[in-house]
N, CA, C and O atoms as CSV, one atom per row, in Angstrom:
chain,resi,resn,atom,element,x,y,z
A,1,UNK,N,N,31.912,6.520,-1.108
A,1,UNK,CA,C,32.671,7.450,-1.947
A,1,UNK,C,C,31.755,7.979,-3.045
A,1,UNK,O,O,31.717,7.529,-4.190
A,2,UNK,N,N,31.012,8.995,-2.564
A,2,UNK,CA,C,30.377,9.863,-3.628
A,2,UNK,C,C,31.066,9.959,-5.326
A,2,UNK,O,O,30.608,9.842,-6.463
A,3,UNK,N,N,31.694,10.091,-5.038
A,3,UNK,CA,C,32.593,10.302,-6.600
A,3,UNK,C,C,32.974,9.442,-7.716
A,3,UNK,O,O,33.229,9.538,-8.917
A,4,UNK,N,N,32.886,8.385,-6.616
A,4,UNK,CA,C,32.863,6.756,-7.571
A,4,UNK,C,C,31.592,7.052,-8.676
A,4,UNK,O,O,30.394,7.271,-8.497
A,5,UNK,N,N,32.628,6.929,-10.188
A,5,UNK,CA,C,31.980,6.755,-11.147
A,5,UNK,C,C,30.372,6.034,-11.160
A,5,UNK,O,O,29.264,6.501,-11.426
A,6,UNK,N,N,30.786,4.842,-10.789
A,6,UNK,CA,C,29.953,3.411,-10.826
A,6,UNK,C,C,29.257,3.839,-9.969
A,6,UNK,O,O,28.547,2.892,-9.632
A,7,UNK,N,N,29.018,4.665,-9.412
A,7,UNK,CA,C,27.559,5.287,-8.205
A,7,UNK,C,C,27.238,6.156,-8.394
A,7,UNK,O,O,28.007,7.081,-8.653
A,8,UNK,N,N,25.508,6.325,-8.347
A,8,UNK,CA,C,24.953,6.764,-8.785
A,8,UNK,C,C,23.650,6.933,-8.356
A,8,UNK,O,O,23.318,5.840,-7.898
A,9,UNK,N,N,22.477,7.931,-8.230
A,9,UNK,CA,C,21.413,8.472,-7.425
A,9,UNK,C,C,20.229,8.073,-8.757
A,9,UNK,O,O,20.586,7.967,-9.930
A,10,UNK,N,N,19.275,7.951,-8.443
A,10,UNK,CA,C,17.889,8.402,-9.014
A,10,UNK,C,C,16.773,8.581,-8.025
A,10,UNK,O,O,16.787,8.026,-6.926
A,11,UNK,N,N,15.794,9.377,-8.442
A,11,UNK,CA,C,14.712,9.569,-7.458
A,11,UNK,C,C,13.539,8.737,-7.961
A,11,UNK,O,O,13.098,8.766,-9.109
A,12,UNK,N,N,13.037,7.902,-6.830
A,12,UNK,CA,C,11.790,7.191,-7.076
A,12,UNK,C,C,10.780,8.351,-7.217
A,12,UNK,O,O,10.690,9.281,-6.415
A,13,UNK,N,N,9.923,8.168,-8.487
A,13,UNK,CA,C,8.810,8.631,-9.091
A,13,UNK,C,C,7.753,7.765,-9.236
A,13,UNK,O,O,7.802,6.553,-9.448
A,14,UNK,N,N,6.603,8.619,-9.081
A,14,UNK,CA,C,5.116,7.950,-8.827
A,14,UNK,C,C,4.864,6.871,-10.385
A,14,UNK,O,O,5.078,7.227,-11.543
A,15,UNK,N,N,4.531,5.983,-10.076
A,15,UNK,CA,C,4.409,5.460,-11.834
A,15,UNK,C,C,5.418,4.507,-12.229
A,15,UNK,O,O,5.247,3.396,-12.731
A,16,UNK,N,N,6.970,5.355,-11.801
A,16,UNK,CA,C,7.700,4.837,-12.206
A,16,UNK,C,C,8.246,2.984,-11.821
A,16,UNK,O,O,8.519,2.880,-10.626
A,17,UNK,N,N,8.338,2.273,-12.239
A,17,UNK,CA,C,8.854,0.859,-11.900
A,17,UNK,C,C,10.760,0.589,-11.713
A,17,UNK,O,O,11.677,0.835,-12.497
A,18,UNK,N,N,10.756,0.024,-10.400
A,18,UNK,CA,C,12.301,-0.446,-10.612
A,18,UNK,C,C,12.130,-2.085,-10.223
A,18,UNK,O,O,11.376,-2.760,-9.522
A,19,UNK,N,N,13.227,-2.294,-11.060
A,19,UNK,CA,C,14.069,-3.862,-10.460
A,19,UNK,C,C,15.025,-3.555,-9.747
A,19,UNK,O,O,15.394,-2.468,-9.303
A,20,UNK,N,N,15.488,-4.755,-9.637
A,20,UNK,CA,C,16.135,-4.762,-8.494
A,20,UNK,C,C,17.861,-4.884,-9.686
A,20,UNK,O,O,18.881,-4.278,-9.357
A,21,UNK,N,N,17.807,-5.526,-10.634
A,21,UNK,CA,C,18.862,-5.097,-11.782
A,21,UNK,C,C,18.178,-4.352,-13.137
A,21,UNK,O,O,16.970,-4.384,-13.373
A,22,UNK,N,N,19.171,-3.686,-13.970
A,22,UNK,CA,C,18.170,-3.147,-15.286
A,22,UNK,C,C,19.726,-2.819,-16.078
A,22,UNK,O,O,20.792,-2.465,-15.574
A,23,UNK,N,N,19.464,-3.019,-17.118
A,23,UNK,CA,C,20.430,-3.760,-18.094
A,23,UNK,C,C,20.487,-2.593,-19.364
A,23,UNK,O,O,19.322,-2.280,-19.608
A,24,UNK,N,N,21.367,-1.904,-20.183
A,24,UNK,CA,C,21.234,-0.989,-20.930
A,24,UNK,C,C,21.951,-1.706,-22.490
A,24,UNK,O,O,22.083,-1.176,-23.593
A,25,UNK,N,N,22.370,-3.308,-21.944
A,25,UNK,CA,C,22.991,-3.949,-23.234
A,25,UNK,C,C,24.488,-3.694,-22.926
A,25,UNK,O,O,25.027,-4.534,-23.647
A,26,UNK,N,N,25.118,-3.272,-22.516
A,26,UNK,CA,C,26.674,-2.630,-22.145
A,26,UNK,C,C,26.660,-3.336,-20.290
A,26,UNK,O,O,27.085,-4.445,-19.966
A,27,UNK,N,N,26.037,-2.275,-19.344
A,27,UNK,CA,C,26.410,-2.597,-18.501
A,27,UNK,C,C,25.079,-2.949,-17.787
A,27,UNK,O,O,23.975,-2.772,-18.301
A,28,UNK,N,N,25.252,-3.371,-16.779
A,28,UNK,CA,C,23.784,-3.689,-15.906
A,28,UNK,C,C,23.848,-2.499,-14.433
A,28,UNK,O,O,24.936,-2.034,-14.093
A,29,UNK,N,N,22.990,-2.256,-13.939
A,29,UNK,CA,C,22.772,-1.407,-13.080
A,29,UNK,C,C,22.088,-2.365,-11.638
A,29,UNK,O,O,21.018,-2.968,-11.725
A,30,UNK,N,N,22.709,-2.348,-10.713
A,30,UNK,CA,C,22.685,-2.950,-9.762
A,30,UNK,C,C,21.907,-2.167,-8.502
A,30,UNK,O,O,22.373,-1.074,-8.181
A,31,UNK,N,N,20.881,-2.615,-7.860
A,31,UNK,CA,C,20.440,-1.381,-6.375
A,31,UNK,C,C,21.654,-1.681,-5.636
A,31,UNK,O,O,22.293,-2.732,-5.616
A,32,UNK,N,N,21.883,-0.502,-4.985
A,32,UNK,CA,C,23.133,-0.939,-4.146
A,32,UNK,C,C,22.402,-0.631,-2.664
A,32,UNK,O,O,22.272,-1.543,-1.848
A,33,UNK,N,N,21.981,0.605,-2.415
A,33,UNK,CA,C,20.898,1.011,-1.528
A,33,UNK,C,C,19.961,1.636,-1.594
A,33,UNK,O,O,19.837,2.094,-2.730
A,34,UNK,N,N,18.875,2.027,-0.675
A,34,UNK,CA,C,17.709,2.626,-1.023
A,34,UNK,C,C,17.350,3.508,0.364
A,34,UNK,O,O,17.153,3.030,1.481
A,35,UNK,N,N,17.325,4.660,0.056
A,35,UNK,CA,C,16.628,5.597,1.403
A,35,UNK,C,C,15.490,5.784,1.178
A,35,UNK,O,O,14.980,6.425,0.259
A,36,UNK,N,N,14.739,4.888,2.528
A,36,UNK,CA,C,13.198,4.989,3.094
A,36,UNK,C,C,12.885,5.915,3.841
A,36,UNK,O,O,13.699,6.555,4.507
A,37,UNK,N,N,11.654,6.106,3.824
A,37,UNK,CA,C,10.726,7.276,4.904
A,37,UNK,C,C,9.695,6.929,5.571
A,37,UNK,O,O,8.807,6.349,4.946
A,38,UNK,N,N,9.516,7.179,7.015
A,38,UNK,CA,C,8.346,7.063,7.551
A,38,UNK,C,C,8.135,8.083,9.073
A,38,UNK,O,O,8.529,8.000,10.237
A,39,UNK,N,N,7.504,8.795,8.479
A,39,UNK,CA,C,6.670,9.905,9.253
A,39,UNK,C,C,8.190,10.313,9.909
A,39,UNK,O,O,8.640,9.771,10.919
A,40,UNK,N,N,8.804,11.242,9.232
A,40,UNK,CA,C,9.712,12.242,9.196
A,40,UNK,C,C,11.169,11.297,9.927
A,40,UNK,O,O,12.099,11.793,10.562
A,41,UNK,N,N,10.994,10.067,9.633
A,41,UNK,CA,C,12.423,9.406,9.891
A,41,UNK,C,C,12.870,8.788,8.763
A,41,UNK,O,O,12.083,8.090,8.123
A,42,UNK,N,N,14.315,8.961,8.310
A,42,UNK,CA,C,14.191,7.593,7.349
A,42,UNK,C,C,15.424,7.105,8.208
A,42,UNK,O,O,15.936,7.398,9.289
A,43,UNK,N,N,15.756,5.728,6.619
A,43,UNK,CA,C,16.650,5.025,7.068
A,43,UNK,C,C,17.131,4.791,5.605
A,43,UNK,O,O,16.718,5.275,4.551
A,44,UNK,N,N,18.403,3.660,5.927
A,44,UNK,CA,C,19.198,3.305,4.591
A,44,UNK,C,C,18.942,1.635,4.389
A,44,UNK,O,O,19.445,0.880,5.222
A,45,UNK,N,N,18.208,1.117,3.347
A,45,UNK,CA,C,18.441,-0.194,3.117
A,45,UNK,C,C,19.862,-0.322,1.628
A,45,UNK,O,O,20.068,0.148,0.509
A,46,UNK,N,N,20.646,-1.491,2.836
A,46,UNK,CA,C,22.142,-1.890,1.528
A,46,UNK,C,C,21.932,-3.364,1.065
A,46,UNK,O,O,21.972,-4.371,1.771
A,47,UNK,N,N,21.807,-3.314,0.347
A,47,UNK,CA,C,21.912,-4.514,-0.621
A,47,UNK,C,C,23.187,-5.212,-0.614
A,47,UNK,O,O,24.229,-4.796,-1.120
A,48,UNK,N,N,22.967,-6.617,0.174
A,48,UNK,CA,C,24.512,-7.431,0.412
A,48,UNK,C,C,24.311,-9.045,0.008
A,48,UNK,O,O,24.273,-9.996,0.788
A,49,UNK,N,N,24.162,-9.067,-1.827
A,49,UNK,CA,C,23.179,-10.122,-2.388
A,49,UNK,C,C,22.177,-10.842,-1.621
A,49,UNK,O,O,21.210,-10.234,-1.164
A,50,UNK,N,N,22.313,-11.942,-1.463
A,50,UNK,CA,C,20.277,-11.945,-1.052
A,50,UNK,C,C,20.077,-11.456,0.477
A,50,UNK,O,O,18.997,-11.738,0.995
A,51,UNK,N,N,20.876,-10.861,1.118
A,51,UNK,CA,C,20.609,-10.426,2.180
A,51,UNK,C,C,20.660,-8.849,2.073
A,51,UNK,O,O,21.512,-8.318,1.361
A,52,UNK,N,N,19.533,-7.940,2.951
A,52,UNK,CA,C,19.848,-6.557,3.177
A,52,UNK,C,C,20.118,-6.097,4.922
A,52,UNK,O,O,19.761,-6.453,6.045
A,53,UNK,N,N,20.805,-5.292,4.400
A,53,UNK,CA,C,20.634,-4.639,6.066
A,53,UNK,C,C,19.893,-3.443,6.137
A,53,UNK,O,O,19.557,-2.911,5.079
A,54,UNK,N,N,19.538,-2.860,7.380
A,54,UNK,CA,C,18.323,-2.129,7.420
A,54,UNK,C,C,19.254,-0.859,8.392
A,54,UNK,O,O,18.796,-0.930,9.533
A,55,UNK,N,N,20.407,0.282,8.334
A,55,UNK,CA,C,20.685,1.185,8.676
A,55,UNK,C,C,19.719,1.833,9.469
A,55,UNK,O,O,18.856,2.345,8.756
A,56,UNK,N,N,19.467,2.071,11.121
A,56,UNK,CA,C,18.489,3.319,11.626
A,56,UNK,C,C,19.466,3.552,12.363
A,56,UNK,O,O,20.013,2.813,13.182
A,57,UNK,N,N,19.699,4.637,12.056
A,57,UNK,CA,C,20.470,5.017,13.428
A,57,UNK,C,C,21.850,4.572,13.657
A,57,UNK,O,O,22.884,4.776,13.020
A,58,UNK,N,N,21.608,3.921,14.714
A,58,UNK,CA,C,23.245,3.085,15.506
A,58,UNK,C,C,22.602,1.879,15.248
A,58,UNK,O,O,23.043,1.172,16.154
A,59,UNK,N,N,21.785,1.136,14.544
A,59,UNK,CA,C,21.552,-0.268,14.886
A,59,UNK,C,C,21.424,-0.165,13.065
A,59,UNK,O,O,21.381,0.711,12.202
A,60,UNK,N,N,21.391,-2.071,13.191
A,60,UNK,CA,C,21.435,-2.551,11.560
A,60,UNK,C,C,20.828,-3.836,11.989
A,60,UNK,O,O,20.925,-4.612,12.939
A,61,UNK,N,N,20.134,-3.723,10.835
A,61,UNK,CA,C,18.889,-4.957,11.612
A,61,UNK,C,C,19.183,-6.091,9.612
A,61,UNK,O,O,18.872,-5.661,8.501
A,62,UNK,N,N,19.624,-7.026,9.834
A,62,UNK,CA,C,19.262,-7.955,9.001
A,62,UNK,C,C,18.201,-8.475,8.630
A,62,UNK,O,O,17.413,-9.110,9.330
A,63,UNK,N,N,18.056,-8.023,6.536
A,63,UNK,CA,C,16.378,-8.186,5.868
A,63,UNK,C,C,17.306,-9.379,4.783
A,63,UNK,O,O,18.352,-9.446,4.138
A,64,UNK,N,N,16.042,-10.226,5.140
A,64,UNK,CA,C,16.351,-11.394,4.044
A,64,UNK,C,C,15.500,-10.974,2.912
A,64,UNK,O,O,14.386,-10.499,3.134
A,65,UNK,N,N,15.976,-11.124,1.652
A,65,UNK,CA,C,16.238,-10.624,0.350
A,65,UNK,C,C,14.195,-10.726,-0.155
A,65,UNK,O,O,13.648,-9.890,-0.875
A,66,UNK,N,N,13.585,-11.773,0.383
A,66,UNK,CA,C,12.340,-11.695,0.183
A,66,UNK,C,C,11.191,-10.796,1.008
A,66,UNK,O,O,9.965,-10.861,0.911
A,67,UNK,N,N,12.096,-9.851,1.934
A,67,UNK,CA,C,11.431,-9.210,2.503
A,67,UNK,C,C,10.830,-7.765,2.415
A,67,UNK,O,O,9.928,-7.171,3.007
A,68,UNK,N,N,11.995,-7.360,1.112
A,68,UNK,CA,C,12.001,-6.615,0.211
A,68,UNK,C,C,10.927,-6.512,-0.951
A,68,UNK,O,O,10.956,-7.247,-1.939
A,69,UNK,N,N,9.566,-5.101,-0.642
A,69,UNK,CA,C,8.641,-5.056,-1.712
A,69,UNK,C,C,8.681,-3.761,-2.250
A,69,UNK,O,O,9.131,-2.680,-1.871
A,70,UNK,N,N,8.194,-4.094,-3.057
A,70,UNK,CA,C,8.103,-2.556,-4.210
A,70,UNK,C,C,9.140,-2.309,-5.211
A,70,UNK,O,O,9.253,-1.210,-5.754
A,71,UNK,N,N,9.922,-3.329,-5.475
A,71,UNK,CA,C,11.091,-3.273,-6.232
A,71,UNK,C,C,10.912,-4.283,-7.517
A,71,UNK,O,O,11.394,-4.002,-8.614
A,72,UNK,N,N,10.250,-5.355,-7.296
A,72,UNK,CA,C,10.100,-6.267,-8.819
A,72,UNK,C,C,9.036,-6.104,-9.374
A,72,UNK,O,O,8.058,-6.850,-9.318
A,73,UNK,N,N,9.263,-4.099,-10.542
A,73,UNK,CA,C,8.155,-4.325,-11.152
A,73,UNK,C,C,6.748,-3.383,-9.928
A,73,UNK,O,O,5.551,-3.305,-10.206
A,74,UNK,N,N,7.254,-2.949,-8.960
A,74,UNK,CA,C,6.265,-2.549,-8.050
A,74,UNK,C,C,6.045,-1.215,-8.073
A,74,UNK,O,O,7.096,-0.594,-7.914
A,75,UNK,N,N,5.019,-0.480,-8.218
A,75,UNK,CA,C,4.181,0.980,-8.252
A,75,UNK,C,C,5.347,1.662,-7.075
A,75,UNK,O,O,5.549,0.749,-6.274
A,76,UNK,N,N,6.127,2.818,-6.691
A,76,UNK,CA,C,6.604,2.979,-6.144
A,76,UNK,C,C,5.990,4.017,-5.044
A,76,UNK,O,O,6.561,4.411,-4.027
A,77,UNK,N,N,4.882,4.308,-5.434
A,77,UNK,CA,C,3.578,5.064,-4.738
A,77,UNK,C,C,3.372,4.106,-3.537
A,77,UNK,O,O,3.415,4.549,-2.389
A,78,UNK,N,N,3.175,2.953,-3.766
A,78,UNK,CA,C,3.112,2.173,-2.690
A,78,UNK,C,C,4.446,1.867,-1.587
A,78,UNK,O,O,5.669,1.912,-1.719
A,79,UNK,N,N,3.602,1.566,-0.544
A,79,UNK,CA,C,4.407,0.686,0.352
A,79,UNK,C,C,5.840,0.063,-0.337
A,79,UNK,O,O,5.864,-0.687,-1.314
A,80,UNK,N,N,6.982,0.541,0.388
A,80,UNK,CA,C,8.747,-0.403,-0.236
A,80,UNK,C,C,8.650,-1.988,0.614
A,80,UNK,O,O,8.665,-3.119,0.130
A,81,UNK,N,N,8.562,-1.608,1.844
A,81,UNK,CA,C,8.552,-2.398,2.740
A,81,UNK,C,C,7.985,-2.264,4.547
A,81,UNK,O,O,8.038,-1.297,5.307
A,82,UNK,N,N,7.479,-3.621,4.759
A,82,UNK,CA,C,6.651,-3.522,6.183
A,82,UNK,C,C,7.678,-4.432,6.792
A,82,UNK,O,O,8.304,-5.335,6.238
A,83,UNK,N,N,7.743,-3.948,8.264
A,83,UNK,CA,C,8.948,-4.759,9.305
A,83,UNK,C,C,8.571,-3.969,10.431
A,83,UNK,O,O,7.810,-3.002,10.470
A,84,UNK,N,N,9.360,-4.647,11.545
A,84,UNK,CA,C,9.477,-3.870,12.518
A,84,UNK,C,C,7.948,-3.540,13.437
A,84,UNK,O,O,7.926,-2.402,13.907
A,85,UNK,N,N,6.734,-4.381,13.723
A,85,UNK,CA,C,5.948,-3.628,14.302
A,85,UNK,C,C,4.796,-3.074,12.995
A,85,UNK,O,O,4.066,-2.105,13.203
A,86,UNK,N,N,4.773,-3.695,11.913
A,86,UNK,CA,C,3.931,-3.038,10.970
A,86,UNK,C,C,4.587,-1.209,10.536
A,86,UNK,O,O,3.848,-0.226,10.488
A,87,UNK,N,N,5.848,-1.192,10.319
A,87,UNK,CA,C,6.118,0.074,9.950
A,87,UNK,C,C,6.260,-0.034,8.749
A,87,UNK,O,O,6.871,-0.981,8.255
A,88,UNK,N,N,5.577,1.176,7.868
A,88,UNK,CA,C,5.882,0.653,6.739
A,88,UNK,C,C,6.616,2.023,5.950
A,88,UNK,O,O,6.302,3.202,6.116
A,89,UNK,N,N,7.556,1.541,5.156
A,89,UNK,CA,C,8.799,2.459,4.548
A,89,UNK,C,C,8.527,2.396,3.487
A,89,UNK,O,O,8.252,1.431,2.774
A,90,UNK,N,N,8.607,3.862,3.224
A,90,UNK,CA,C,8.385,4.614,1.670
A,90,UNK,C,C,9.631,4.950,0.735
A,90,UNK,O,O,10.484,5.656,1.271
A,91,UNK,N,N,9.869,4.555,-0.578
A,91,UNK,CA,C,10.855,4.601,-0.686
A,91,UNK,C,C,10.950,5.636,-1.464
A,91,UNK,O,O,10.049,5.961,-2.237
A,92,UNK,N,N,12.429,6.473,-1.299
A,92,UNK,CA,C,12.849,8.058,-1.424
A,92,UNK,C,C,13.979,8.087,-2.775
A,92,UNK,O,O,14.064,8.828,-3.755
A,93,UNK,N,N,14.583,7.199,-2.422
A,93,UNK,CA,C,15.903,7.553,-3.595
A,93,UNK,C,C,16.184,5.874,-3.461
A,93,UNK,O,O,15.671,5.049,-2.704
A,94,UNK,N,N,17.145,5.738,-4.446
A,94,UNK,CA,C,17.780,4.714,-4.746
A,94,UNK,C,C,19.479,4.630,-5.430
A,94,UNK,O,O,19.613,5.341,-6.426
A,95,UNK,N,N,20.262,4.147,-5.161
A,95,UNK,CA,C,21.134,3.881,-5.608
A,95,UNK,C,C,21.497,3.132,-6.050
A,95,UNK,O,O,21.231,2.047,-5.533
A,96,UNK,N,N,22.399,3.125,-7.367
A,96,UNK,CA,C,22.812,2.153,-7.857
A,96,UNK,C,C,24.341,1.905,-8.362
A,96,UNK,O,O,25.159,2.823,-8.419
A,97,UNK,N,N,24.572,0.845,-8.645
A,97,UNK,CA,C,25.715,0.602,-9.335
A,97,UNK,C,C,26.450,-0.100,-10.282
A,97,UNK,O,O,26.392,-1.294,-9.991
A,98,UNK,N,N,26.969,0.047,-11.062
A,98,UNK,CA,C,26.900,0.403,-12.611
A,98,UNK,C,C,28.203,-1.179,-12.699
A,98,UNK,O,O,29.307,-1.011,-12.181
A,99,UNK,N,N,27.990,-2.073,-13.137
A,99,UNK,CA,C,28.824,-3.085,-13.495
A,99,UNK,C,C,28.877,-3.496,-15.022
A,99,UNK,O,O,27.973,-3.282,-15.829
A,100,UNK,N,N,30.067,-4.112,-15.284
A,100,UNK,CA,C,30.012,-4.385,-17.183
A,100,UNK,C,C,29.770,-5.967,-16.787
A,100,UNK,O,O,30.165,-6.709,-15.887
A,101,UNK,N,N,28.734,-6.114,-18.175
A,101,UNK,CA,C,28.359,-7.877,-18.028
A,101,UNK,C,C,29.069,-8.614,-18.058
A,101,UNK,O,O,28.533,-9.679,-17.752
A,102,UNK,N,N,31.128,-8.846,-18.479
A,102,UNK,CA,C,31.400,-9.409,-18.619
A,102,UNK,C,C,32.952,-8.674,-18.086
A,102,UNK,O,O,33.203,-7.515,-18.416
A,103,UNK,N,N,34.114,-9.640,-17.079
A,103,UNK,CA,C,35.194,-9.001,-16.935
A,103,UNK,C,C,35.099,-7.895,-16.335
A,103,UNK,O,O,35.801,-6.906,-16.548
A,104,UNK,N,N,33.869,-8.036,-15.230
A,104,UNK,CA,C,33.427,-7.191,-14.470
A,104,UNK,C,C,35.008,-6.800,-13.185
A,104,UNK,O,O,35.115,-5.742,-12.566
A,105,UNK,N,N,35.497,-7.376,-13.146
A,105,UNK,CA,C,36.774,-6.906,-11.973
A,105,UNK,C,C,36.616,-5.793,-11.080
A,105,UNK,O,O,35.775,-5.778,-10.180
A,106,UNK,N,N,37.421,-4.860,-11.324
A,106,UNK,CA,C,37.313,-4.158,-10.022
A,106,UNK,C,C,35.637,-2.979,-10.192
A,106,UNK,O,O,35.357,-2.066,-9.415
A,107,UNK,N,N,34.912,-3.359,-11.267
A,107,UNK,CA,C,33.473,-2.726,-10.558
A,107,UNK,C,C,32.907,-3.708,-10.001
A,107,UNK,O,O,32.029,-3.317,-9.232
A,108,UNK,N,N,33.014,-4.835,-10.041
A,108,UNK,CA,C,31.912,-5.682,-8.801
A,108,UNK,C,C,32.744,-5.311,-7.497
A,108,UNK,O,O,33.920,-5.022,-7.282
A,109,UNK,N,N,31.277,-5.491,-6.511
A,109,UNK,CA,C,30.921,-5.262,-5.224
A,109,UNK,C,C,31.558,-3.525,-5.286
A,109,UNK,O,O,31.477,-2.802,-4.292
């Protein structure tokens, strides 16, 4: 649901650093997913706490939470993540979602 307040787009920039949470003192900002690229395909990684799934297509391939790079603190110029055969996914956008630190109710998950 595009319209959901609590969701929300940014574009990965060269330089720029993400975590995987980032905190504004009010609410915390959560990745919810991330669209990768590699040589004119992407895909969707969703964040389903320490586990991700890996969207191509018609298939969803289960990523355990350490398999995930370029996100703690990582150059986003680089490599997101390698799987699959040495493919390695560039990451395009990110999403997130917007929770309050405390009496979080219906914005979690």
């Amino acid at each position: 649901n595009w319209s959901d307040p609590n969701v929300f787009f940014d574009k990965f920039e060269i330089k720029k650093n993400y975590k995987t949470q980032l905190s504004d003192g009010t609410y915390v900002f959560k990745i919810h997913s991330i669209i990768a690229y590699h040589q004119g395909h992407f895909v969707a990684f969703v964040n389903k706490g320490r586990v991700w799934f890996m969207l191509d297509d018609e298939i969803t391939y289960i990523v355990p939470d350490g398999l995930i790079k370029g996100l703690q603190g990582g150059d986003v110029g680089s490599d997101l993540w390698s799987y699959l055969g040495g493919v390695k996914w560039l990451a395009k956008c990110v999403i997130y979602r917007k929770h309050k630190f405390y009496g979080a109710g219906d914005d979690d998950d």
